[in-house]
PDB file with SEQRES, HELIX, SHEET and CRYST1 records, atoms N, CA, C and O in Angstrom:
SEQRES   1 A   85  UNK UNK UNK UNK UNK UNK UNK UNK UNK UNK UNK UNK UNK          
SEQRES   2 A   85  UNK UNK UNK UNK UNK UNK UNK UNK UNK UNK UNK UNK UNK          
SEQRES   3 A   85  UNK UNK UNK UNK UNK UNK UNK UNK UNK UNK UNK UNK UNK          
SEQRES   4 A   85  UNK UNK UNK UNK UNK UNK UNK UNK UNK UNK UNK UNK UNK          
SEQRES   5 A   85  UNK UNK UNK UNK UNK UNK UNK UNK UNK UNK UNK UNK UNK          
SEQRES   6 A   85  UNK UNK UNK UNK UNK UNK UNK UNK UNK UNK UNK UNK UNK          
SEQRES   7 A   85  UNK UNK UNK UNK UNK UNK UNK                                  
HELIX    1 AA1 UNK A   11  UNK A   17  1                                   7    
HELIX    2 AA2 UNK A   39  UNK A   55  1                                  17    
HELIX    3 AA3 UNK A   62  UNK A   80  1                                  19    
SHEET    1 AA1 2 UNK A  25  UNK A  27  0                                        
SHEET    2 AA1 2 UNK A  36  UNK A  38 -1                                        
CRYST1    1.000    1.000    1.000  90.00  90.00  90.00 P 1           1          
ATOM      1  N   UNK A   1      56.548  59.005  36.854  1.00  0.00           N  
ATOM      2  CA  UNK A   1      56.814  57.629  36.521  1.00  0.00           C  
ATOM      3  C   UNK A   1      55.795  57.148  35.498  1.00  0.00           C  
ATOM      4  O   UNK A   1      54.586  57.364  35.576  1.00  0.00           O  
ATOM      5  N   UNK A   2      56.358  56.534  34.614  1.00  0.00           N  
ATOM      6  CA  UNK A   2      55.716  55.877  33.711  1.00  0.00           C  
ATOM      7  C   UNK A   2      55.283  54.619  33.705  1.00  0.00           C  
ATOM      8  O   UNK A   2      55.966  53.975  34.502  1.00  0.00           O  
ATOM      9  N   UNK A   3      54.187  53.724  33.004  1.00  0.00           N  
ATOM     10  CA  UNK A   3      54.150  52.410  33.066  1.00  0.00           C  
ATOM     11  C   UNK A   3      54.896  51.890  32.367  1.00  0.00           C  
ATOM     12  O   UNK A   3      55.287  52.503  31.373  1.00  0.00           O  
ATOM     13  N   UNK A   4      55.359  50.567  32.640  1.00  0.00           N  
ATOM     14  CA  UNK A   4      56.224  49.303  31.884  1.00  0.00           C  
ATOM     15  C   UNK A   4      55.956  49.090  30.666  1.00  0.00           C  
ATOM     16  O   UNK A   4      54.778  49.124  30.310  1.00  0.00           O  
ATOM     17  N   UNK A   5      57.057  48.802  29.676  1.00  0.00           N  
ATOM     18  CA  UNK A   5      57.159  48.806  29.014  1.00  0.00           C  
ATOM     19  C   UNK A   5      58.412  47.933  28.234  1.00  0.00           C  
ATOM     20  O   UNK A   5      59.574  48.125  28.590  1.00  0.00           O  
ATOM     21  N   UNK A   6      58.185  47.253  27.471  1.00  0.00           N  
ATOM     22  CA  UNK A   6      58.863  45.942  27.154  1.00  0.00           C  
ATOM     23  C   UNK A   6      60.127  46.639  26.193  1.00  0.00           C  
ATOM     24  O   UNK A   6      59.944  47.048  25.047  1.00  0.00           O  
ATOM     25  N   UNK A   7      61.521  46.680  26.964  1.00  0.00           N  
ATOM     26  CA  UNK A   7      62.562  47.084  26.525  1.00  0.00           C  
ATOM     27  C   UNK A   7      63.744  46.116  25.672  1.00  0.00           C  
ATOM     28  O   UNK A   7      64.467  45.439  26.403  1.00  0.00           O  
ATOM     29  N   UNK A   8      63.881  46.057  24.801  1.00  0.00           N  
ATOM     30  CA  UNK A   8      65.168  45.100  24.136  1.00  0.00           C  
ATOM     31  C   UNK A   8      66.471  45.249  24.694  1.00  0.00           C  
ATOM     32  O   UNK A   8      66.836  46.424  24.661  1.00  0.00           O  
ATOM     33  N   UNK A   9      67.328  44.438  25.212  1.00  0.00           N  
ATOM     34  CA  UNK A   9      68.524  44.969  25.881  1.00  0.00           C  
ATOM     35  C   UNK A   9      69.216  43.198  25.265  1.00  0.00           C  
ATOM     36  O   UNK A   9      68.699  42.082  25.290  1.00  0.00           O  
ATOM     37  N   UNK A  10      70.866  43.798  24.659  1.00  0.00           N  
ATOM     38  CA  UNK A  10      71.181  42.504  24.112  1.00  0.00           C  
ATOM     39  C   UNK A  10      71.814  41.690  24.908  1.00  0.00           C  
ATOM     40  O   UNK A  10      72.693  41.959  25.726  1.00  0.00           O  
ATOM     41  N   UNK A  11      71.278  40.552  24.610  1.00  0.00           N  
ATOM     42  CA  UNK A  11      71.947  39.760  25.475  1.00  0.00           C  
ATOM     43  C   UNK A  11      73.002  39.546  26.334  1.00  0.00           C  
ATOM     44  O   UNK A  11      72.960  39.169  27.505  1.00  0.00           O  
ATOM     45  N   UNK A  12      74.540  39.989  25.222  1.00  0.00           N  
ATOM     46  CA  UNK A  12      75.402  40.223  25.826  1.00  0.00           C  
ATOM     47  C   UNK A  12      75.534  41.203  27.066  1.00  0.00           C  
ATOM     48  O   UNK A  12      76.170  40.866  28.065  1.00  0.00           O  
ATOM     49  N   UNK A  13      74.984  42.275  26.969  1.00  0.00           N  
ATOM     50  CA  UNK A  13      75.236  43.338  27.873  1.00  0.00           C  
ATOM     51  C   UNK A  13      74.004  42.753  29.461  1.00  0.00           C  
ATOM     52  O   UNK A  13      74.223  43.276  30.553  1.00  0.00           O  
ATOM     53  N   UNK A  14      72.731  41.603  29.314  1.00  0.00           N  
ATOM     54  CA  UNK A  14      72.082  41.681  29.930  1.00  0.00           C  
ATOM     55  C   UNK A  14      73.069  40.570  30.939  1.00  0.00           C  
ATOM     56  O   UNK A  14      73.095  40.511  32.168  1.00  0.00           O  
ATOM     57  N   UNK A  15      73.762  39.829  30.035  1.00  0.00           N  
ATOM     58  CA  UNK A  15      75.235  38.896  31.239  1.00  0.00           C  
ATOM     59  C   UNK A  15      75.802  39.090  31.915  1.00  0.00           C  
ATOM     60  O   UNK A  15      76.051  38.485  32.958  1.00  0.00           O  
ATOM     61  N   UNK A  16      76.316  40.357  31.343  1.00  0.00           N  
ATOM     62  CA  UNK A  16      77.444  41.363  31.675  1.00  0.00           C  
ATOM     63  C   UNK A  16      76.661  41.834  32.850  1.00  0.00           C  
ATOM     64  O   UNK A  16      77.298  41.739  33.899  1.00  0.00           O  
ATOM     65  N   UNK A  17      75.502  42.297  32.965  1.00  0.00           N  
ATOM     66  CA  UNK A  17      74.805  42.841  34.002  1.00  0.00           C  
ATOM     67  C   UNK A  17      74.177  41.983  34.913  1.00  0.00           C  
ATOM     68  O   UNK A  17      73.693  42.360  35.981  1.00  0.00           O  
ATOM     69  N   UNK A  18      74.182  40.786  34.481  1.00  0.00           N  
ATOM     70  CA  UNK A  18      72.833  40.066  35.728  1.00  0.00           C  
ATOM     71  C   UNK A  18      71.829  40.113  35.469  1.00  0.00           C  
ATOM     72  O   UNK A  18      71.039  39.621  36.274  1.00  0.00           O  
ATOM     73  N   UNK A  19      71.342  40.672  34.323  1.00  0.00           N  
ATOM     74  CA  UNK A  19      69.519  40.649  34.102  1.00  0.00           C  
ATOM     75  C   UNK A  19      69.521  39.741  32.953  1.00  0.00           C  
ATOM     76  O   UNK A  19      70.051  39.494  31.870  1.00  0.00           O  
ATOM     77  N   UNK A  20      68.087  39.168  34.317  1.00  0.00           N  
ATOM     78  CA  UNK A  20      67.235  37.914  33.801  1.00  0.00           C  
ATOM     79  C   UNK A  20      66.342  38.375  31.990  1.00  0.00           C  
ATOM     80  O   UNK A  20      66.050  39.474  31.518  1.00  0.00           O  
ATOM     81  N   UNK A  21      66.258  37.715  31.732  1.00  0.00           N  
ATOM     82  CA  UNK A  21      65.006  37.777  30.797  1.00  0.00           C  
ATOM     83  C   UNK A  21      63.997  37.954  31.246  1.00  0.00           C  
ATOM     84  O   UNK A  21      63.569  37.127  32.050  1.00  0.00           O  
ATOM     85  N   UNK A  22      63.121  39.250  30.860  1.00  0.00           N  
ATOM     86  CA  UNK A  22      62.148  40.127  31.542  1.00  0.00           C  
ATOM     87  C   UNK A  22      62.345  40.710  32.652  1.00  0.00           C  
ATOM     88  O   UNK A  22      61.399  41.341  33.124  1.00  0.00           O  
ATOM     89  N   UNK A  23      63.322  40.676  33.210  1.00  0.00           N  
ATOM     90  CA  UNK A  23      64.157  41.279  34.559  1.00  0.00           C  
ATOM     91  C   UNK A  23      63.340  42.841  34.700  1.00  0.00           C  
ATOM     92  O   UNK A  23      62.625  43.328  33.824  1.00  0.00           O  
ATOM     93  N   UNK A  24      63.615  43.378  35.863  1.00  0.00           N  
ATOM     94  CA  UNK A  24      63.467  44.679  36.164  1.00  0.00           C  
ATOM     95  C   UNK A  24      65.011  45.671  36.230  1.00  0.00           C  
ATOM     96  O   UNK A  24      65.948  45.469  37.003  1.00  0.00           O  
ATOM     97  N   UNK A  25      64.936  46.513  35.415  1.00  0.00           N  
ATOM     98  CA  UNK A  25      65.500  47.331  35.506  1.00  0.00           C  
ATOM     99  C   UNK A  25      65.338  48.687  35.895  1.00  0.00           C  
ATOM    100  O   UNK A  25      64.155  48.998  36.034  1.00  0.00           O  
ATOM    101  N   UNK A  26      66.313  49.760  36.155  1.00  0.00           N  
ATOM    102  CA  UNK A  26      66.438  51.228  36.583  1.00  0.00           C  
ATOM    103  C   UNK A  26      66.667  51.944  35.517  1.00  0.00           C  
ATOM    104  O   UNK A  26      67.474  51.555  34.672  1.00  0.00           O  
ATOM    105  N   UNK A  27      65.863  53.318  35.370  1.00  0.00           N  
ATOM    106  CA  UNK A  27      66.664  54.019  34.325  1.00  0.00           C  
ATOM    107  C   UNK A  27      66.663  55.445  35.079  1.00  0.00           C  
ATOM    108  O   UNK A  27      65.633  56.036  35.406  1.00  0.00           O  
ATOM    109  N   UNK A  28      68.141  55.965  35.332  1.00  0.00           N  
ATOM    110  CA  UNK A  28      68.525  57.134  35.616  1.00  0.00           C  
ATOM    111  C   UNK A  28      68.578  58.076  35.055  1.00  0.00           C  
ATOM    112  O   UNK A  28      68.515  57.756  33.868  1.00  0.00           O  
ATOM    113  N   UNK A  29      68.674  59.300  35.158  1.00  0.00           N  
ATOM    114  CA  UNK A  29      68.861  60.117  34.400  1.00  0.00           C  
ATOM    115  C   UNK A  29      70.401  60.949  34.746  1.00  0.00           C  
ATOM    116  O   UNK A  29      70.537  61.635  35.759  1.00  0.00           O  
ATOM    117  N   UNK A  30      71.012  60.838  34.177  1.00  0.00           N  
ATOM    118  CA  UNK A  30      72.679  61.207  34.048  1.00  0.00           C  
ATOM    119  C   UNK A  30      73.092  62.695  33.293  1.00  0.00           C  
ATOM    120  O   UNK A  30      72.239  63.055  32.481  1.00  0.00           O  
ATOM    121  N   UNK A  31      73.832  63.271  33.384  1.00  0.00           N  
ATOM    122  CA  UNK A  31      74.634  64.413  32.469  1.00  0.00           C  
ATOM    123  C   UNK A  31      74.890  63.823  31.309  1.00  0.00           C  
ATOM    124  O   UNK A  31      74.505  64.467  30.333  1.00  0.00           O  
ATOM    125  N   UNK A  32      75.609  62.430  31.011  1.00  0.00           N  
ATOM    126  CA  UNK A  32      75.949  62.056  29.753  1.00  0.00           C  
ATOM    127  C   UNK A  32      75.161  61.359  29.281  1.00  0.00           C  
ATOM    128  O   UNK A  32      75.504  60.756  28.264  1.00  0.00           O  
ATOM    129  N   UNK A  33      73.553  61.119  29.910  1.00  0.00           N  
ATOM    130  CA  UNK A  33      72.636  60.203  29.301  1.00  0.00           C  
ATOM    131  C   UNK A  33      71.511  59.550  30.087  1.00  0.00           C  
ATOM    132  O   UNK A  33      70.604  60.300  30.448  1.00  0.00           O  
ATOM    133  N   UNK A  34      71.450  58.506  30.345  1.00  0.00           N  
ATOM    134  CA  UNK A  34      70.744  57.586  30.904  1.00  0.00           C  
ATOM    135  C   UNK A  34      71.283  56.145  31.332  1.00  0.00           C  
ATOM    136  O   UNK A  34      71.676  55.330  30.498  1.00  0.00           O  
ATOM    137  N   UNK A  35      71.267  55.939  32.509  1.00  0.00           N  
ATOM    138  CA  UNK A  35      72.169  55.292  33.065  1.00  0.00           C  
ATOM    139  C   UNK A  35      70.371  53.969  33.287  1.00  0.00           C  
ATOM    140  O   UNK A  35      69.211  54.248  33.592  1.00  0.00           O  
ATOM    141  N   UNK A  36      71.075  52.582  32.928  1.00  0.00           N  
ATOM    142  CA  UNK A  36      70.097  51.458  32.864  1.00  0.00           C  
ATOM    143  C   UNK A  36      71.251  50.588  34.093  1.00  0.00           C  
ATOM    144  O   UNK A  36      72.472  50.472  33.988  1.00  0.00           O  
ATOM    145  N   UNK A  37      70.474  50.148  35.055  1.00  0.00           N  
ATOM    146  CA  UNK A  37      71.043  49.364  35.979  1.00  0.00           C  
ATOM    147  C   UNK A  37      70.163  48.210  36.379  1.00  0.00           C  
ATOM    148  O   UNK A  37      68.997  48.551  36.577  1.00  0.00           O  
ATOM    149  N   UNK A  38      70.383  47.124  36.522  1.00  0.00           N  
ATOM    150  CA  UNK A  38      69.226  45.898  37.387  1.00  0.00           C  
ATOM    151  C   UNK A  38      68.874  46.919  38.467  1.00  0.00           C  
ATOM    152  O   UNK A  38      69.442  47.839  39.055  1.00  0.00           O  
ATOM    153  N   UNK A  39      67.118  46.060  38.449  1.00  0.00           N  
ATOM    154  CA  UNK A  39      66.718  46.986  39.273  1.00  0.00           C  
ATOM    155  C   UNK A  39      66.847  46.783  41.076  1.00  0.00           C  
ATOM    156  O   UNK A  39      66.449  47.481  42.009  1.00  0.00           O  
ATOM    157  N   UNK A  40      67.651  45.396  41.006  1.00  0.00           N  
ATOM    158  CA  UNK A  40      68.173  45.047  42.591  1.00  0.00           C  
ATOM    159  C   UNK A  40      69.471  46.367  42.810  1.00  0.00           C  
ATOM    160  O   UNK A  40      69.728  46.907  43.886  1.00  0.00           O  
ATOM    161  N   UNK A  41      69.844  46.528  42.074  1.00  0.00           N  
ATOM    162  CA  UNK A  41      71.377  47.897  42.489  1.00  0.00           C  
ATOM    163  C   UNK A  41      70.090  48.592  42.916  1.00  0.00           C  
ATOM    164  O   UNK A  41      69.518  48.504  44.003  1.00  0.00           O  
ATOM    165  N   UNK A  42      69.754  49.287  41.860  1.00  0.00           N  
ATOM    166  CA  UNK A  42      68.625  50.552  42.571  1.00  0.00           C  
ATOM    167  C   UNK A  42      68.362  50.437  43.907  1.00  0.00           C  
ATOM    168  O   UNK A  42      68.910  51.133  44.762  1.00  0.00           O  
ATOM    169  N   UNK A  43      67.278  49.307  44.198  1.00  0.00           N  
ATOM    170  CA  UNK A  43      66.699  48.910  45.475  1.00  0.00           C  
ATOM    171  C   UNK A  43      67.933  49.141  46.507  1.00  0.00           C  
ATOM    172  O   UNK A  43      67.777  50.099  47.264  1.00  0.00           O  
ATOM    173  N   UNK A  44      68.885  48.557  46.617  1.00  0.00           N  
ATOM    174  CA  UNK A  44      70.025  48.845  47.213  1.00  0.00           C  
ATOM    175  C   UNK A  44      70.239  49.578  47.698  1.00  0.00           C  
ATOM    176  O   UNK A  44      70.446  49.625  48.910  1.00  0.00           O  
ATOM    177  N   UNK A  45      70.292  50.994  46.427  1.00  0.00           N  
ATOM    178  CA  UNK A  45      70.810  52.231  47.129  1.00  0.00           C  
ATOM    179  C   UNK A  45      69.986  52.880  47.798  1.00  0.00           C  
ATOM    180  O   UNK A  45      70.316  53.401  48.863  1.00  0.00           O  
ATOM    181  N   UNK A  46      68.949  52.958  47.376  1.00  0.00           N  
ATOM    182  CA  UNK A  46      68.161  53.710  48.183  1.00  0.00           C  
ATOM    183  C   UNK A  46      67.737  53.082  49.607  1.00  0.00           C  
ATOM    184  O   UNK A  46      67.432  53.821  50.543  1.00  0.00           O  
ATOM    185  N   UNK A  47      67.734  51.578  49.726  1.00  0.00           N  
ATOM    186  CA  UNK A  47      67.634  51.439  51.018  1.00  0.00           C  
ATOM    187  C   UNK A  47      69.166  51.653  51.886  1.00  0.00           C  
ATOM    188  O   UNK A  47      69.099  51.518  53.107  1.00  0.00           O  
ATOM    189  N   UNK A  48      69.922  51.836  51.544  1.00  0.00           N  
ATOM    190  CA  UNK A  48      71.431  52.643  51.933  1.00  0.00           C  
ATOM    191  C   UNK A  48      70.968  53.926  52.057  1.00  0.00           C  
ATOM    192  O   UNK A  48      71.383  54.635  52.973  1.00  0.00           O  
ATOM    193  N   UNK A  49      70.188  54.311  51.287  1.00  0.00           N  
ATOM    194  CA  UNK A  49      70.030  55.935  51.493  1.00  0.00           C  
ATOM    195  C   UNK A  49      69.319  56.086  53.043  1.00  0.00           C  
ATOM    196  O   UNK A  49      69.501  56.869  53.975  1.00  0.00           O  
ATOM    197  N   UNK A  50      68.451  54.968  52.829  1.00  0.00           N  
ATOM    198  CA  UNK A  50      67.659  55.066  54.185  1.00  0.00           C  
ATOM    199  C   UNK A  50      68.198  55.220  55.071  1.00  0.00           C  
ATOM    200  O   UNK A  50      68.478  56.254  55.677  1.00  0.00           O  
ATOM    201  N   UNK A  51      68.474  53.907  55.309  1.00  0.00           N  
ATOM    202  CA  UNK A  51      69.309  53.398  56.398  1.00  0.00           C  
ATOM    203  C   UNK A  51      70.345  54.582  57.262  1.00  0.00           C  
ATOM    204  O   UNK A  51      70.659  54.577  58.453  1.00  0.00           O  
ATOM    205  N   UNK A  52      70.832  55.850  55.852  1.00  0.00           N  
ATOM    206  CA  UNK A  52      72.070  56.747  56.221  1.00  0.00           C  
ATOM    207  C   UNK A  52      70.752  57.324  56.982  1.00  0.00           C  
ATOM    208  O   UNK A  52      70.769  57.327  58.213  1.00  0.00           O  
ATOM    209  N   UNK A  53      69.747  57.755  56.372  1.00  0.00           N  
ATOM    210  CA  UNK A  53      69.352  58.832  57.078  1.00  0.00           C  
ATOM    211  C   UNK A  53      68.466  58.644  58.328  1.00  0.00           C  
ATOM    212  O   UNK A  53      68.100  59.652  58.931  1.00  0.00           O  
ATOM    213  N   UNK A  54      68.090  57.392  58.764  1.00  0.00           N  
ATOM    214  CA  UNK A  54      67.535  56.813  59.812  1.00  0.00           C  
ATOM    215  C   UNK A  54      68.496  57.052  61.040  1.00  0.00           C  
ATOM    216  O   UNK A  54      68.363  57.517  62.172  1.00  0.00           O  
ATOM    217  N   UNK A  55      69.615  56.471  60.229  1.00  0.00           N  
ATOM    218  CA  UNK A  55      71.134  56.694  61.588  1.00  0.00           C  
ATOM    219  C   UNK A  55      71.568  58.224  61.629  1.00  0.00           C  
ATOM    220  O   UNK A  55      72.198  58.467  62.658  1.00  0.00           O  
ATOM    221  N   UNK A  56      71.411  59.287  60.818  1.00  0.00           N  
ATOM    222  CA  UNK A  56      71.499  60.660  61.074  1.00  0.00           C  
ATOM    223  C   UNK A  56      70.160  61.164  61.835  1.00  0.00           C  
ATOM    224  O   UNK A  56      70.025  62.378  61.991  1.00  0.00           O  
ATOM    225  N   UNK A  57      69.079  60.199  62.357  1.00  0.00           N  
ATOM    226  CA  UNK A  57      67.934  60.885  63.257  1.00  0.00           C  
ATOM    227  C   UNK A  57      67.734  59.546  64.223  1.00  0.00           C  
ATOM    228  O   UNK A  57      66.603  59.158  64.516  1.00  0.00           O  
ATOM    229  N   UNK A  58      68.898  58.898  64.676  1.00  0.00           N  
ATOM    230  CA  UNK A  58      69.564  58.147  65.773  1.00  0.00           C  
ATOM    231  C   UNK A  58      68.307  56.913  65.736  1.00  0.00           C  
ATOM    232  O   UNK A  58      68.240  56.193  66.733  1.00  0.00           O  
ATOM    233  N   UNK A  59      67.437  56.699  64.733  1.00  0.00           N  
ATOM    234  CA  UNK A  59      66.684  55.660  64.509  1.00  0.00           C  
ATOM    235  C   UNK A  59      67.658  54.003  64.560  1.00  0.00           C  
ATOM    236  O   UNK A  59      68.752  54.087  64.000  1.00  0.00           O  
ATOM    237  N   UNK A  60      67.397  52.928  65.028  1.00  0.00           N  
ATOM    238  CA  UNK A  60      68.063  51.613  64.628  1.00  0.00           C  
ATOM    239  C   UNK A  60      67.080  51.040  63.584  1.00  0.00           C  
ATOM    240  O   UNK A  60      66.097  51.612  63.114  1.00  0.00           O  
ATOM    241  N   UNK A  61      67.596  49.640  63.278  1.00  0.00           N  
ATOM    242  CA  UNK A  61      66.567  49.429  62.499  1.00  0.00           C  
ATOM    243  C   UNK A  61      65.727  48.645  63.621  1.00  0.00           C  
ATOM    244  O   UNK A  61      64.499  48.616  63.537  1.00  0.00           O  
ATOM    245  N   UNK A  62      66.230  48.175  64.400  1.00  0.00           N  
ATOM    246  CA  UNK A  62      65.375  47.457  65.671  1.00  0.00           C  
ATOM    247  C   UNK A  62      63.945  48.099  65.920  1.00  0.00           C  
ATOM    248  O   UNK A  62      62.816  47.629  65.783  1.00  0.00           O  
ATOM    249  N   UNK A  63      64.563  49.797  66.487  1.00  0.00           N  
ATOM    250  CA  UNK A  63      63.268  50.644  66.810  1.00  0.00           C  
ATOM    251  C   UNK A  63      62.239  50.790  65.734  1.00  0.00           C  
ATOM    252  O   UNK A  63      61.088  51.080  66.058  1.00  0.00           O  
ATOM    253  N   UNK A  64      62.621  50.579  64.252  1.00  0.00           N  
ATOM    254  CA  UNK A  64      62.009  50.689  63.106  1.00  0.00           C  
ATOM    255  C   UNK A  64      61.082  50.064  62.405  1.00  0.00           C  
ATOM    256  O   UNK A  64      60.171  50.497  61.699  1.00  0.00           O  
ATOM    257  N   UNK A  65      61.495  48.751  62.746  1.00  0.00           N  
ATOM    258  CA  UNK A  65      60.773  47.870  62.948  1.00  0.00           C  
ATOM    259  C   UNK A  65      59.848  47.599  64.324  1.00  0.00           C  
ATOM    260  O   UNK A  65      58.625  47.730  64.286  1.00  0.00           O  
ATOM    261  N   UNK A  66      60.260  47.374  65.023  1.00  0.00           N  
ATOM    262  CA  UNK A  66      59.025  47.722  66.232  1.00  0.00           C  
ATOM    263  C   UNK A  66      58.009  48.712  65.975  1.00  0.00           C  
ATOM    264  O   UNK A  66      56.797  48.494  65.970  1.00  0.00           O  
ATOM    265  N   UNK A  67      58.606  49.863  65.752  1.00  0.00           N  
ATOM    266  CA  UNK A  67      57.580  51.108  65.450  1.00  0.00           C  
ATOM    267  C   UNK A  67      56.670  50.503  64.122  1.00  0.00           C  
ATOM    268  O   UNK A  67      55.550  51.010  64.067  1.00  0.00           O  
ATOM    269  N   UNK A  68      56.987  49.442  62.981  1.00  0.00           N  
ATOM    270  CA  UNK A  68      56.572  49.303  62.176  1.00  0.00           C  
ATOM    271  C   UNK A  68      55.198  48.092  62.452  1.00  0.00           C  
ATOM    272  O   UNK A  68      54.245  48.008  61.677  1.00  0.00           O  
ATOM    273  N   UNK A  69      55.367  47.169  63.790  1.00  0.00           N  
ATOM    274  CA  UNK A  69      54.908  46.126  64.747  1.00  0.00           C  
ATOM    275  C   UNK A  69      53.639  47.185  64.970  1.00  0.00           C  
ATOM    276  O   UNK A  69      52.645  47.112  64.248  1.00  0.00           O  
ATOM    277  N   UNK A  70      53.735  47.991  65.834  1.00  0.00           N  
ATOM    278  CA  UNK A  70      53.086  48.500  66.485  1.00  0.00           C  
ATOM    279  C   UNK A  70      52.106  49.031  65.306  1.00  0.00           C  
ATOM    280  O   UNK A  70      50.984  48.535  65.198  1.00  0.00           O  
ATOM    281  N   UNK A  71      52.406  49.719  64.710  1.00  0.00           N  
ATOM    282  CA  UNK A  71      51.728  50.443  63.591  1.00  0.00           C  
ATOM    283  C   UNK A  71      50.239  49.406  62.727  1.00  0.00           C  
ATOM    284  O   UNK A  71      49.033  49.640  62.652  1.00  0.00           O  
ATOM    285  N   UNK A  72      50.999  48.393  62.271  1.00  0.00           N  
ATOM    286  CA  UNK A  72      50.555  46.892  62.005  1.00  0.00           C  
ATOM    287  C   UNK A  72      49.225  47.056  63.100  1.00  0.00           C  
ATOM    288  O   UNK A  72      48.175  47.670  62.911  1.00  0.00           O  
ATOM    289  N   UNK A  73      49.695  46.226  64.393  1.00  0.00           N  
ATOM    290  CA  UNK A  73      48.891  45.948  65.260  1.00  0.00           C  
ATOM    291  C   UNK A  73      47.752  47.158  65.575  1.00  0.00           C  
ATOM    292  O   UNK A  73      46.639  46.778  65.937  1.00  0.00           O  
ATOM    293  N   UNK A  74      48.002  48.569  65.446  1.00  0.00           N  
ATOM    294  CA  UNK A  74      46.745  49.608  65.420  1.00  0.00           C  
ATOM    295  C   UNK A  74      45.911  49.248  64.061  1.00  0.00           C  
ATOM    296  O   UNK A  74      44.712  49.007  64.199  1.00  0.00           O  
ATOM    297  N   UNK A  75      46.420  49.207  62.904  1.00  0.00           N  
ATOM    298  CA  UNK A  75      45.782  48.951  61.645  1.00  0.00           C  
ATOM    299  C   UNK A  75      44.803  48.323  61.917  1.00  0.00           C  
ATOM    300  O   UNK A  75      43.649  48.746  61.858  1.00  0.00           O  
ATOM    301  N   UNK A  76      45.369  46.573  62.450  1.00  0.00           N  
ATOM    302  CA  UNK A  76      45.108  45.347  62.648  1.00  0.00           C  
ATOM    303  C   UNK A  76      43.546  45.947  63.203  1.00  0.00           C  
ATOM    304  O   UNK A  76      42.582  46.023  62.440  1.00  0.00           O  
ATOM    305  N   UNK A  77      43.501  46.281  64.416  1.00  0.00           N  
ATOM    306  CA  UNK A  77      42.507  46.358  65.663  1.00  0.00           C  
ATOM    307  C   UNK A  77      41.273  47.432  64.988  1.00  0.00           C  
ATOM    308  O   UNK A  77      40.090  47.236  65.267  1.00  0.00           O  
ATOM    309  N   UNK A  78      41.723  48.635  64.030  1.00  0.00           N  
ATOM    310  CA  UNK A  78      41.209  49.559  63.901  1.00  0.00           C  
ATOM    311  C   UNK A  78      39.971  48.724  62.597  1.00  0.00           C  
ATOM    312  O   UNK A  78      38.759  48.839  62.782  1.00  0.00           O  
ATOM    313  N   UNK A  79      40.340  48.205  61.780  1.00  0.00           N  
ATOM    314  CA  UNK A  79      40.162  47.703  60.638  1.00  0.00           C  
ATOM    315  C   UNK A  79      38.980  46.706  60.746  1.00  0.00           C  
ATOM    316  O   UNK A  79      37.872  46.876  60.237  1.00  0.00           O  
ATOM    317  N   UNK A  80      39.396  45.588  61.522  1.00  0.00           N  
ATOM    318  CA  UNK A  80      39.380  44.441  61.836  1.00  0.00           C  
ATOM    319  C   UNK A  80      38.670  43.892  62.940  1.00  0.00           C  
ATOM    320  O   UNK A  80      38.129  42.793  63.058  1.00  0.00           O  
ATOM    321  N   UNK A  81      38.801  45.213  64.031  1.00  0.00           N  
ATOM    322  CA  UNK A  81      38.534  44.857  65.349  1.00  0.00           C  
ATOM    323  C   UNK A  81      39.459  43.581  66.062  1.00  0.00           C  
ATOM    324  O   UNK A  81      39.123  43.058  67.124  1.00  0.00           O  
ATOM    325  N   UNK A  82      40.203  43.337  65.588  1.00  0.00           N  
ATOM    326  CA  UNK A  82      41.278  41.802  66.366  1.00  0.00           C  
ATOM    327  C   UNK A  82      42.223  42.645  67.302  1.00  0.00           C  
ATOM    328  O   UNK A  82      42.894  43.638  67.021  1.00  0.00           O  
ATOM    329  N   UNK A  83      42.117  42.118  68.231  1.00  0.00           N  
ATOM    330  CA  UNK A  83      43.653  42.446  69.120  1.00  0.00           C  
ATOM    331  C   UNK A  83      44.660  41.904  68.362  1.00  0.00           C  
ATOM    332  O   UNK A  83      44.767  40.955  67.586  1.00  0.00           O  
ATOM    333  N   UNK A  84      45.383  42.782  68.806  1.00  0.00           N  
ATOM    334  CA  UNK A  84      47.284  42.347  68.403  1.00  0.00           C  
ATOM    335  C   UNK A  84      47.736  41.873  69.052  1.00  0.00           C  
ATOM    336  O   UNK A  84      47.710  42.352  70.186  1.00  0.00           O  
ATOM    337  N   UNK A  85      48.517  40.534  68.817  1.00  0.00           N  
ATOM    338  CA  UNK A  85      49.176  39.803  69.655  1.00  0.00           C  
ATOM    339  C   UNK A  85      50.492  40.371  70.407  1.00  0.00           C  
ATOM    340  O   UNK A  85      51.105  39.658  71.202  1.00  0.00           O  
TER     341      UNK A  85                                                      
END                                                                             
């Protein structure tokens, strides 16, 4: 991955797409090229990707979050010395 870098994209096509002025975008890499998407689609898929593969290792997002609570609250105590509420 590279750093940011200030891309020209014309207007018309940034309408057509939903991107803001200075927006974040995706750039893929494709067979026929390079595929530029807002970078909210991206985010999307891959948390879809997650999500598939959380539910193929019988994870919810409930437990996922809890497990993510808990995790927090060791940080919290280890760091900090504070109990977790």
């Amino acid at each position: 991955m590279g750093l940011a870098s200030p891309l020209t994209i014309p207007i018309e096509l940034r309408r057509r797409l939903g991107i803001e002025k200075g927006g974040i975008v995706a750039f893929v890499e494709a067979d026929e090229g390079i595929l530029i998407s807002p970078g909210e689609v991206l985010a999307m898929d891959v948390l879809d990707r997650i999500g598939e593969a959380l539910r193929r290792q019988g994870v919810s997002l409930e437990e996922l979050i809890e497990s993510g609570r808990d995790i927090r609250g060791r940080i919290v105590e280890e760091q900090y010395g504070l109990a977790a509420e």
